[in-house]
C-alpha positions in Angstrom: -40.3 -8.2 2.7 -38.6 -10.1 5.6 -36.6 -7.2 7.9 -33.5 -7.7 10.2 -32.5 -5.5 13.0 -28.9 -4.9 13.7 -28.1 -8.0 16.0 -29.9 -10.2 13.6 -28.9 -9.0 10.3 -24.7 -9.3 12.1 -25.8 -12.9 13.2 -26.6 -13.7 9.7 -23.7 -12.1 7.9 -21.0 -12.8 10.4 -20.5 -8.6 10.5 -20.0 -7.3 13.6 -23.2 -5.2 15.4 -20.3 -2.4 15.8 -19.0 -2.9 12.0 -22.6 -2.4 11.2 -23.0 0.3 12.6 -20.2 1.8 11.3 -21.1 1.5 7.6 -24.6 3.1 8.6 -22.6 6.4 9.8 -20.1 6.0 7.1 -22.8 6.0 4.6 -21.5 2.7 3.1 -24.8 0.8 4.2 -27.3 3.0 4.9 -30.1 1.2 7.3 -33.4 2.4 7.7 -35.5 3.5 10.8 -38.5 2.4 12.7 -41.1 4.4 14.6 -38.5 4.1 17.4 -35.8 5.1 15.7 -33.9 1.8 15.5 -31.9 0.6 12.5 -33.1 -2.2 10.5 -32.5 -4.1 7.5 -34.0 -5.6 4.4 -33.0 -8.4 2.2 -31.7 -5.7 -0.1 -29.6 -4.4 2.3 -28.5 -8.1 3.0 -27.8 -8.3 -0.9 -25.6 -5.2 -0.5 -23.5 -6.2 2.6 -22.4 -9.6 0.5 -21.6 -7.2 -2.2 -19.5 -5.2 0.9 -17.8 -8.1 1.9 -16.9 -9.0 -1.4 -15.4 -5.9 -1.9 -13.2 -6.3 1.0 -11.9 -9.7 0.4 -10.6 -8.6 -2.9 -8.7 -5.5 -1.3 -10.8 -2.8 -1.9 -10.5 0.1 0.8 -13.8 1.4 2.4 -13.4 4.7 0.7 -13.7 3.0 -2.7 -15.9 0.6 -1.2 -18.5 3.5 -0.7 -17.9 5.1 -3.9 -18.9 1.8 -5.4 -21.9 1.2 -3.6 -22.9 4.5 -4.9 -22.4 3.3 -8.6 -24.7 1.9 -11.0 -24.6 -1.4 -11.0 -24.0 -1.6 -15.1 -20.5 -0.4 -13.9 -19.7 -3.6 -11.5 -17.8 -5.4 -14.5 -15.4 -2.4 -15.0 -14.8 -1.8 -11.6 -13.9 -5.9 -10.8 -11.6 -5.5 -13.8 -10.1 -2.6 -12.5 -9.1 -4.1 -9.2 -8.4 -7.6 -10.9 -5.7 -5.3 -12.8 -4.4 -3.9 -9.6 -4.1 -7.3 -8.0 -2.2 -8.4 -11.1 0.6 -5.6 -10.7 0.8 -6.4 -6.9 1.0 -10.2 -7.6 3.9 -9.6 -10.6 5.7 -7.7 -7.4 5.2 -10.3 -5.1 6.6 -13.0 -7.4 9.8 -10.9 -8.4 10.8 -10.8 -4.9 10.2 -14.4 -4.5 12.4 -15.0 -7.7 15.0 -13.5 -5.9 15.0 -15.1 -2.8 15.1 -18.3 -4.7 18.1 -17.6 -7.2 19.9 -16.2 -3.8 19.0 -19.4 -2.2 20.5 -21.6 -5.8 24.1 -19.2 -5.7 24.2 -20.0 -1.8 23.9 -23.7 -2.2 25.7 -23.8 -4.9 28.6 -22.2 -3.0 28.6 -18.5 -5.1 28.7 -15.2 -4.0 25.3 -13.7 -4.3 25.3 -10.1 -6.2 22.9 -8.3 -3.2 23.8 -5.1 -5.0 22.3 -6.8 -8.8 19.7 -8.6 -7.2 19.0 -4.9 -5.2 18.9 -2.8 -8.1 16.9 -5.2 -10.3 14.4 -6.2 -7.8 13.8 -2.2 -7.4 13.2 -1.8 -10.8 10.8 -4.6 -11.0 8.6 -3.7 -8.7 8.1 -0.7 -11.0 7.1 -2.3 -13.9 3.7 -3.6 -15.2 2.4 -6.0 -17.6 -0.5 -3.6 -18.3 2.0 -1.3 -20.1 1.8 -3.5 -23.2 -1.6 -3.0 -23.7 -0.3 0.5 -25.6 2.2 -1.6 -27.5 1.8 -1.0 -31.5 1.7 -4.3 -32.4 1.1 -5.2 -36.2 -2.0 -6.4 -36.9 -0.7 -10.0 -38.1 1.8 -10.2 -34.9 -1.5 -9.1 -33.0 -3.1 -11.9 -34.5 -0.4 -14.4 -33.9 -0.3 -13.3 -30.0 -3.6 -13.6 -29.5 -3.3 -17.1 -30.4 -0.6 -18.2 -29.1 -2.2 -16.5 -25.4 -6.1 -17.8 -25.3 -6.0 -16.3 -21.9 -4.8 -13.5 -19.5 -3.3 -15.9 -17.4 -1.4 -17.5 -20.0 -0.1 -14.4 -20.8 0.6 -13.8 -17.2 2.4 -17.0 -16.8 5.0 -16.3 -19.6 5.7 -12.9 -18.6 6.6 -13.9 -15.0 8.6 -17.3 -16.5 10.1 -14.7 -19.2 11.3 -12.2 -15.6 12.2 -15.0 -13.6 14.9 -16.9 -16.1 16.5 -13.4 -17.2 16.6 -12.5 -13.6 18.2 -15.9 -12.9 20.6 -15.2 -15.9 21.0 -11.8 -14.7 22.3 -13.1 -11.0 24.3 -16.2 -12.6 26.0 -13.6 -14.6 27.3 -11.4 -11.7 28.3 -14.9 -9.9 30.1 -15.5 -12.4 28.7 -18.7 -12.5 30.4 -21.3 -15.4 28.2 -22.2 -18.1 29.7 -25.8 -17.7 27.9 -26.1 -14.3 24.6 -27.8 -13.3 23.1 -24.0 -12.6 23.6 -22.9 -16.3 22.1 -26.3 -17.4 19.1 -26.4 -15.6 18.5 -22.3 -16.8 19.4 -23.5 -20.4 16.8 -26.5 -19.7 14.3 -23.7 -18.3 14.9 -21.5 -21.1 14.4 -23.8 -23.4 11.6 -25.5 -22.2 9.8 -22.0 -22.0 10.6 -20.9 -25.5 9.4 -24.4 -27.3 6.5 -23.6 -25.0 5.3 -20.6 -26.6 6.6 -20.7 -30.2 6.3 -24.6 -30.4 9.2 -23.6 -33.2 6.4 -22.1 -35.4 8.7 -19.5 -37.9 5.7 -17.2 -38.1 5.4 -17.4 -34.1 9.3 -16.7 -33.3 9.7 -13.9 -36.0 7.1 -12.1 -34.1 9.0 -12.4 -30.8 11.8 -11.7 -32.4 10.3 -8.2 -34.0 9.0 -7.6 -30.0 13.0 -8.0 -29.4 14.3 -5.8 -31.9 11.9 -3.1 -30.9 13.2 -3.0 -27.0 12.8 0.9 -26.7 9.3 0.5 -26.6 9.9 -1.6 -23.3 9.5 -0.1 -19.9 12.9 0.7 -18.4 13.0 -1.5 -15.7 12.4 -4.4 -18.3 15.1 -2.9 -20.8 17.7 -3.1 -17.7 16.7 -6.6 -16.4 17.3 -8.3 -20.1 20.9 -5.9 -20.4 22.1 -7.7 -17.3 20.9 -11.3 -18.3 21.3 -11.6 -21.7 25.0 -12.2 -21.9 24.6 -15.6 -19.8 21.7 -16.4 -21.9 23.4 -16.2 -25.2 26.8 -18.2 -23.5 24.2 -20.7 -22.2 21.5 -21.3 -25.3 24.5 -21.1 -27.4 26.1 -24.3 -25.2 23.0 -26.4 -24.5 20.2 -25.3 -27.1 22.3 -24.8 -30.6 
């Protein structure tokens, strides 16, 4: 088996002799020894450092990192879906500030006051909440069914959940501007709304009389998703009852 000391093994990976070096102390990549004591490599331990790297790039810290390496490797699949899940809440976070930034942005050009202390509040609560939650939903089994269908994918689901936060949020902030349901704002969220809903239900009865028993059934929400729709949902009923009835 072809071997690799330190500076050769970092010339190949692109790690740093001193990184290297590091993990070996750390116990996160153990190398071995020669009669002279010098580290060296193997292509297994090459094998492991792309696995290290990997690691890293998808935000794991070395502490996990060195748990992990310590795992079997029947538990890699768990693990990715693990961190996968914790990217997901981050990313959810991420976009409800950028939701905000943007309807600020709309109000501003628009000429309205923006609500800071709404858009405060809300975008606090936000960041609390996770799609992951729903996984302990009790859904029925046909409603189940119905979901499944209507989301082939997690990132289906993922992209209605976000479009579902940012138009309510937007409602939400229109709301507090008192923003008239006459005006082009109002239209283009009614448009949004719209567009969003037809999406999803593609006005199947079967499909919207499941949302609708999701709706009804609001104390099984988390809290920060039970105060976002209490502060949009009064535009959104003045606005799909103007442009969608």
């Amino acid at each position: 088996m072809k071997t690799y000391s330190v500076k050769e093994l970092a010339n190949l990976s692109g790690v740093s002799r001193r990184t290297l070096q590091y993990y070996d102390n750390e116990g996160i990549l153990i190398a071995d020894k020669n009669a002279n004591g010098h580290r060296m490599y193997d292509e297994h331990h090459l094998r492991q450092l792309m696995q290290i790297n990997f690691y890293k790039s998808v935000g794991f810290s070395l502490e996990q990192i060195r748990h992990k390496m310590k795992q079997a490797s029947d538990d890699i699949g768990e693990l990715l879906e693990a961190q996968s899940i914790h990217l997901h809440r981050q990313l959810e976070g991420i976009k409800a500030k950028i939701h905000g930034i943007e309807v600020s942005n709309k109000l501003k050009s628009a000429g309205f006051e923006i609500p800071w202390e709404l858009l405060a509040y809300l975008m606090n609560a936000l960041d609390t909440v996770q799609i992951d939650h729903w996984s302990d939903y009790d859904f029925p089994q046909e409603d189940l069914s119905i979901f499944q269908d209507v989301f082939r994918t997690k990132e289906e689901l993922l992209d209605f959940y976000n479009e579902f936060r940012r138009l309510v949020l937007y409602a939400a902030a229109y709301h507090a501007a008192q923003v008239p349901v006459e005006s082009e704002l109002a239209k283009e969220l009614g448009q949004e709304w719209n567009a969003m809903v037809s999406g999803v239900t593609s006005k199947n009865p079967r499909v919207m009389d499941a949302f609708l028993r999701v709706d009804n059934n609001r104390k099984k929400w988390s809290e920060g998703e039970r105060n976002l729709i209490d502060e949009g949902e009064p535009y959104l009923a003045k606005i799909v009852d103007r442009y969608l009835s």
